[in-house]
C-alpha positions, 0 to 999 in steps of 0.5 A: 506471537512472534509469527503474527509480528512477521506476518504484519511485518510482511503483509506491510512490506507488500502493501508498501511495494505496491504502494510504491510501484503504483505511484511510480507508474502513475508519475512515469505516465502522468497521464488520466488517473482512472478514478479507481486507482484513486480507491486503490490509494484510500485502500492501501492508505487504511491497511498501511496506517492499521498495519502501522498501528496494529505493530 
């Protein structure tokens, strides 16, 4: 049980880094914002909130 939370707890750490580093680099570039980084958002957005619930 306990080596499932930190898997959660890990798989929740890498979502939100690369969460995190996607937004940095789209606020350094502020440039056009492919249409895919905004599926890439909704993707991490749903595994974040169903991490979030599941722990």
């Amino acid at each position: 049980m306990s080596s499932a939370v930190a898997v959660a707890a890990a798989a929740t750490a890498v979502a939100v880094f690369s969460f995190l580093k996607d937004t940095i680099d789209i606020i350094i570039s502020r440039h056009r914002i492919p249409p895919i980084q905004y599926y890439y958002y909704s993707i991490h957005l749903s595994i974040l909130v169903a991490l979030i619930i599941i722990v």
